[in-house]
C-alpha positions in Angstrom: -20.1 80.7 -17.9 -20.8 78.8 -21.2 -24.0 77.9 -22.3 -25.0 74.4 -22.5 -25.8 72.9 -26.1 -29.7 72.4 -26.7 -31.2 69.1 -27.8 -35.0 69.5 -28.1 -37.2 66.2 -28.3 -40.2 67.0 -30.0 -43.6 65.2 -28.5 -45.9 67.6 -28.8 -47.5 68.2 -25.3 -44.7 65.8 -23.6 -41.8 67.6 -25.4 -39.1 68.4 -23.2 -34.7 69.8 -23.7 -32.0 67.8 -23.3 -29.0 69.9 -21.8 -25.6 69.0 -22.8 -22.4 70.4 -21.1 -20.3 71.1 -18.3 -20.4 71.6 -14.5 -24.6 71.6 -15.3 -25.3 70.0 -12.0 -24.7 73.0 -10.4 -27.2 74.7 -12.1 -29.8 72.1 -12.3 -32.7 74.1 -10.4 -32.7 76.6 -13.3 -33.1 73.6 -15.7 -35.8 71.8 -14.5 -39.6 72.9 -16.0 -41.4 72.4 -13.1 -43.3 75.7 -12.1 -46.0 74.2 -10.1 -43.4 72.1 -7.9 -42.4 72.6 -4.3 -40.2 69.7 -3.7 -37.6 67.6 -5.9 -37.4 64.2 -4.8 -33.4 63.1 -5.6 -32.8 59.3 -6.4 -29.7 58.2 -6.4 -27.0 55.4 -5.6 -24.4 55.4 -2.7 -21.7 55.4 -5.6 -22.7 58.1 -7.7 -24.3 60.4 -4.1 -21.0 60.3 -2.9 -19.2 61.4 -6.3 -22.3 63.7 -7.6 -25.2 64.2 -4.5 -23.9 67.3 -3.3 -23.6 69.4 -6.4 -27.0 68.0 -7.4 -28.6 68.6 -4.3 -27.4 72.5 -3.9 -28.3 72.7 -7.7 -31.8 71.9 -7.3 -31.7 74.2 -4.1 -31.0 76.9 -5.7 -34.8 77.7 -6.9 -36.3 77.3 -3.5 -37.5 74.1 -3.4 -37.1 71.5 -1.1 -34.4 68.7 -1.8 -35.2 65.1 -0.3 -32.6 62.4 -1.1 -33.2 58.6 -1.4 -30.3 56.9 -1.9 -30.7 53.0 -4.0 -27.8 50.4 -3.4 -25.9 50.1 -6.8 -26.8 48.0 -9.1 -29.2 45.7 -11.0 -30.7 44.2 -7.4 -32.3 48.1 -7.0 -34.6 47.4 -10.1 -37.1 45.3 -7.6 -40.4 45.1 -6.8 -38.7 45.5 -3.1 -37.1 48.9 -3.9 -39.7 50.3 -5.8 -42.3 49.8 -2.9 -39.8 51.7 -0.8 -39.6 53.9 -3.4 -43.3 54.8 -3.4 -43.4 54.6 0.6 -40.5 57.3 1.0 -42.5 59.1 -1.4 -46.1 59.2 0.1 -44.0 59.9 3.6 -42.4 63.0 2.6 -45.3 64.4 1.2 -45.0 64.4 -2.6 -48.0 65.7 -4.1 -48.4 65.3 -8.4 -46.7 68.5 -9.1 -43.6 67.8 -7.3 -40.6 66.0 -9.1 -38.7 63.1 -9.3 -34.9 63.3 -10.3 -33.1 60.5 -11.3 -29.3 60.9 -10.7 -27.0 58.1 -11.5 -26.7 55.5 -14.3 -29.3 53.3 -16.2 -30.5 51.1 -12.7 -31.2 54.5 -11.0 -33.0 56.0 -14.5 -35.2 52.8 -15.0 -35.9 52.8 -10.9 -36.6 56.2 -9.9 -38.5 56.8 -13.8 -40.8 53.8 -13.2 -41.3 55.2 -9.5 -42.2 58.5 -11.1 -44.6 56.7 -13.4 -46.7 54.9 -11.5 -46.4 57.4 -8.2 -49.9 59.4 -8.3 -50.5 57.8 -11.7 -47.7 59.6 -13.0 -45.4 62.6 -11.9 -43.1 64.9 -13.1 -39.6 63.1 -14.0 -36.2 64.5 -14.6 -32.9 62.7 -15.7 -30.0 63.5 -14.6 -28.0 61.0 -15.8 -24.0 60.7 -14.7 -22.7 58.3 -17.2 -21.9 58.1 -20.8 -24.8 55.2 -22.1 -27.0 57.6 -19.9 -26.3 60.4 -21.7 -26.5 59.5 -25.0 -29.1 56.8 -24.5 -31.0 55.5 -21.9 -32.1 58.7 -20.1 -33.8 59.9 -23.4 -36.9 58.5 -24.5 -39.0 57.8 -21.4 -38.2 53.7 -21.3 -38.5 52.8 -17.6 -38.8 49.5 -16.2 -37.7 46.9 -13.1 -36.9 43.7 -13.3 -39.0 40.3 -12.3 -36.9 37.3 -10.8 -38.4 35.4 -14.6 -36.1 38.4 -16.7 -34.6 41.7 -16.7 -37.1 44.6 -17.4 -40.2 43.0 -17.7 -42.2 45.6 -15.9 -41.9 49.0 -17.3 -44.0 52.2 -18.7 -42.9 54.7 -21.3 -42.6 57.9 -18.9 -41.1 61.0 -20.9 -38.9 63.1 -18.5 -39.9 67.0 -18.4 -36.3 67.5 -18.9 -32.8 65.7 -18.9 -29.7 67.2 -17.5 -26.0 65.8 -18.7 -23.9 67.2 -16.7 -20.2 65.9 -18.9 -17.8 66.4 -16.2 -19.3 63.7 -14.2 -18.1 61.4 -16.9 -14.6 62.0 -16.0 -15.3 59.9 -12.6 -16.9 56.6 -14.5 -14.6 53.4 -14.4 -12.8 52.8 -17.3 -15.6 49.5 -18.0 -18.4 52.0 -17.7 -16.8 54.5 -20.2 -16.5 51.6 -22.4 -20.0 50.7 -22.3 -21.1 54.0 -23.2 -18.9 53.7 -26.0 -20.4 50.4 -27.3 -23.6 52.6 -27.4 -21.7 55.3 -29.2 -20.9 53.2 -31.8 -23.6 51.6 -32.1 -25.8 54.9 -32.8 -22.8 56.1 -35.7 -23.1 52.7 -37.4 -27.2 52.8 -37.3 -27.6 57.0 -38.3 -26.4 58.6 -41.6 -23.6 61.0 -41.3 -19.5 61.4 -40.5 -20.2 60.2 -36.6 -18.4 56.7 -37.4 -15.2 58.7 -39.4 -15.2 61.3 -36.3 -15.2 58.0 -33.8 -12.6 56.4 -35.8 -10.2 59.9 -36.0 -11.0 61.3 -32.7 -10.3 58.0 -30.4 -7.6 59.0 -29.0 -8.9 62.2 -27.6 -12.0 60.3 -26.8 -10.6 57.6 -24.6 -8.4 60.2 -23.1 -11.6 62.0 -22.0 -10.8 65.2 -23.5 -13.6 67.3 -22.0 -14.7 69.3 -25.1 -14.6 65.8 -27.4 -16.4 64.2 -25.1 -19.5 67.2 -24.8 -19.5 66.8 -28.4 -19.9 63.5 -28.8 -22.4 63.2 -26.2 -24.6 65.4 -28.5 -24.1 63.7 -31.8 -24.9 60.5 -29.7 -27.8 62.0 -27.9 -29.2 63.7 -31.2 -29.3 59.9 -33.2 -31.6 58.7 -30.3 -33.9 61.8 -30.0 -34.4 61.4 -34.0 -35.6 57.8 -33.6 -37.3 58.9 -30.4 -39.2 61.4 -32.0 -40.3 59.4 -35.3 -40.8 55.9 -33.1 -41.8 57.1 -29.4 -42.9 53.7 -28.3 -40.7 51.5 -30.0 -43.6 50.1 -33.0 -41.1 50.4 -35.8 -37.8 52.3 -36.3 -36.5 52.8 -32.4 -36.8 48.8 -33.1 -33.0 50.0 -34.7 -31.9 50.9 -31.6 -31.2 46.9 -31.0 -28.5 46.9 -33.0 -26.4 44.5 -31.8 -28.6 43.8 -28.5 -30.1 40.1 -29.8 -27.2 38.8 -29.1 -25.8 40.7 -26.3 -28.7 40.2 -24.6 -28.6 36.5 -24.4 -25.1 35.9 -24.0 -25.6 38.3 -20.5 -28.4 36.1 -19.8 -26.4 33.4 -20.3 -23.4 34.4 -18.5 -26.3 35.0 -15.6 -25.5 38.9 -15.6 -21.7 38.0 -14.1 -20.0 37.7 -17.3 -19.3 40.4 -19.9 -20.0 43.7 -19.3 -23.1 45.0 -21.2 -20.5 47.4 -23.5 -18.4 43.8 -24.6 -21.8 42.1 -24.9 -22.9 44.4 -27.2 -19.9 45.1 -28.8 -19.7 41.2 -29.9 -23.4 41.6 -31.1 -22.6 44.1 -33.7 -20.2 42.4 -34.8 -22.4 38.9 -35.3 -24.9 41.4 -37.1 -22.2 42.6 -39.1 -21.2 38.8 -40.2 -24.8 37.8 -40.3 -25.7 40.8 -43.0 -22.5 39.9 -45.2 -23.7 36.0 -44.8 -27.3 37.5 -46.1 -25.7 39.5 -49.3 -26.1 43.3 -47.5 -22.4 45.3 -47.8 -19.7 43.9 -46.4 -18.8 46.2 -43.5 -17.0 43.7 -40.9 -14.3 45.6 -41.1 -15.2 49.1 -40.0 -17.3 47.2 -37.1 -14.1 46.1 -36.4 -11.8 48.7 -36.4 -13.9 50.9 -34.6 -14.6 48.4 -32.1 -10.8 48.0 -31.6 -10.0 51.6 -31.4 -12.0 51.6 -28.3 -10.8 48.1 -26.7 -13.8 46.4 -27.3 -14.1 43.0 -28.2 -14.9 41.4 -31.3 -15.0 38.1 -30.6 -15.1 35.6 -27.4 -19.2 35.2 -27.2 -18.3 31.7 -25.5 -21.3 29.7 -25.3 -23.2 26.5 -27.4 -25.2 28.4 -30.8 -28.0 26.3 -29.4 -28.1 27.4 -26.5 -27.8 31.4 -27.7 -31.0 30.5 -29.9 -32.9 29.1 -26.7 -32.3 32.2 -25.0 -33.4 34.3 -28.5 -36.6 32.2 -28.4 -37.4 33.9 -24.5 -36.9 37.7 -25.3 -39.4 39.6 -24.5 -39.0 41.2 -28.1 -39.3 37.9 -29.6 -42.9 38.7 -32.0 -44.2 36.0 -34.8 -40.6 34.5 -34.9 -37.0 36.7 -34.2 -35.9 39.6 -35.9 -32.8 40.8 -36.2 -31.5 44.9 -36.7 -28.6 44.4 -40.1 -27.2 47.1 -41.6 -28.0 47.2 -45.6 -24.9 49.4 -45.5 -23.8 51.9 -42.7 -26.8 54.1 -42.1 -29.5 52.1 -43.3 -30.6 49.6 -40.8 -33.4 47.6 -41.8 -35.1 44.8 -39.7 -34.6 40.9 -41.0 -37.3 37.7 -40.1 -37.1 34.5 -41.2 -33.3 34.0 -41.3 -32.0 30.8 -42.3 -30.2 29.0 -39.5 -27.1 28.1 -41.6 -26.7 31.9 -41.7 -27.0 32.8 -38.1 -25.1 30.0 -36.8 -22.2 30.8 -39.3 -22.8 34.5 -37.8 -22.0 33.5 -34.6 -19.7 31.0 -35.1 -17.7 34.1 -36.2 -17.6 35.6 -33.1 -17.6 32.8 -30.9 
């Protein structure tokens, strides 16, 4: 049996290892830091329980502790007020006491759910991610972020929650739909285009492999992807300055799935087409024309470039109601590929030219 690859995120007391490789569900007991716990409360979805739940739930077995299950229905409806008072119900009724643990199993609704559940439960217990697909692994399940949504906006509730561990299990990335995969590889991108390094050439040589799902390629992209975020993570826990970078690409995306009332593109296109505005709106501003790498890496991966679709004015009302809108927007350029800097008061010739681009 192969080791798994170590990613350490370094918080001082609320440090915790991000394990990297395959077939790790199996062995998930023997991952999880929990000495004082006597059960593992499992939250999942009924898409990713009926894929995963049984190798998760004999994994966490396998240290003696008792395995509840509570099972979300997919998608962005489970990040409720509703669920997450049935979260803390099912909870209190089987008996979780502030040394037991939550596990989060499933993609970023079932991370943000079951993490803010684990947050607020007994003023905090211990949380671990298990996360089954690719933005998961490389993104969302690190860093603590959890949050629900309000009917006003999407994740407008939330704590920073550090998990005491995160398990990435790769093989389960084998089972994602072709639209999640693709997603995960908008995030991909976007950490190799944001972090110093070869991780853009390797995207741009290795695609084919990648999209093919080669199972060594994809362990080791997960953790180059995974160790750009734990960098940030560690120098910017709670997002005051440089995990501010991590938006790259998000202003937009962010409105136009607002705008598109979360029906329209997936989140991996949204994105996609935001990095690619930010790309036009830093040549526009006089930073290095890289357009075309956004480009063809974009392209190598099916991702769009353009087809944003909707009024500029009505993009910039929906700018003006993000919850990261502070003193006036700001927007995460690239002075050249690895140096993302953060850019206020931008001239609105330049960013409606920027978008015009894409649209």
């Amino acid at each position: 049996m192969s080791e798994p690859h170590e990613l350490r995120v370094d918080l001082g007391s609320r440090s915790y290892t991000i394990w990297i490789g395959p077939d790790l569900l199996a062995r998930a007991g023997e991952l999880v830091e929990a000495p004082k716990a006597e059960t593992i409360a499992l939250v999942t979805d009924a898409s990713v329980a009926g894929l995963h739940g049984e190798r998760a739930r004999n994994g966490l077995a396998t240290t003696g502790l008792r395995v509840e299950q509570f099972t979300l229905e997919p998608g962005e409806s489970s990040k409720s007020t509703v669920t997450l008072e049935s979260m803390w119900r099912w909870l209190a009724a089987v008996g979780m006491h502030r040394t037991d643990v939550v596990a989060a199993l499933g993609g970023g609704v079932v991370g943000d759910a079951a993490g803010f559940a684990a947050a607020t439960y007994h003023r905090g217990v211990p949380l671990v991610q298990m996360p089954t697909t690719l933005l998961g692994q490389i993104d969302s399940a690190i860093g603590g972020k959890t949050a629900i949504d309000l009917p006003e906006g999407k994740n407008l509730v939330g704590a920073f929650h550090q998990p005491r561990a995160v398990v990435c299990d790769t093989t389960t990335l084998q089972t994602l739909p072709d639209h999640e995969f693709a997603t995960g590889m908008a995030e991909a991108i976007k950490h190799a285009l944001i972090a110093p390094g070869t991780l853009a050439d390797r995207l741009t040589a290795q695609s084919d492999v990648i999209t093919a799902r080669d199972p060594e390629t994809l362990a080791t992209l997960v953790v180059d992807a995974a160790a750009v975020k734990v960098r940030i993570v560690q120098e910017d826990e709670t997002e005051q300055a440089d995990r501010a970078f991590l938006n790259y690409g998000h202003t937009l995306a962010h409105a136009l799935e607002a705008l598109a009332g979360y029906a329209g593109p997936t989140h991996g296109e949204a994105v996609a087409i935001g990095m690619m505005f930010a790309a036009n709106l830093a040549t526009e501003l006089g930073y290095a024309d890289r357009v075309g790498v956004h480009r063809s890496l974009l392209e190598a991966y099916d991702l769009p470039t353009t087809g944003a679709g909707f009024e500029y004015e009505d993009v910039a009302r929906t700018w003006v109601r993000d919850k990261k809108y502070e003193a006036g927007m700001r927007f995460v350029l690239l002075e050249d590929l690895g140096r993302p800097v953060l850019v206020r008061d931008i001239q609105e010739s330049a960013l409606r030219k920027a978008y015009e681009a894409v649209r």
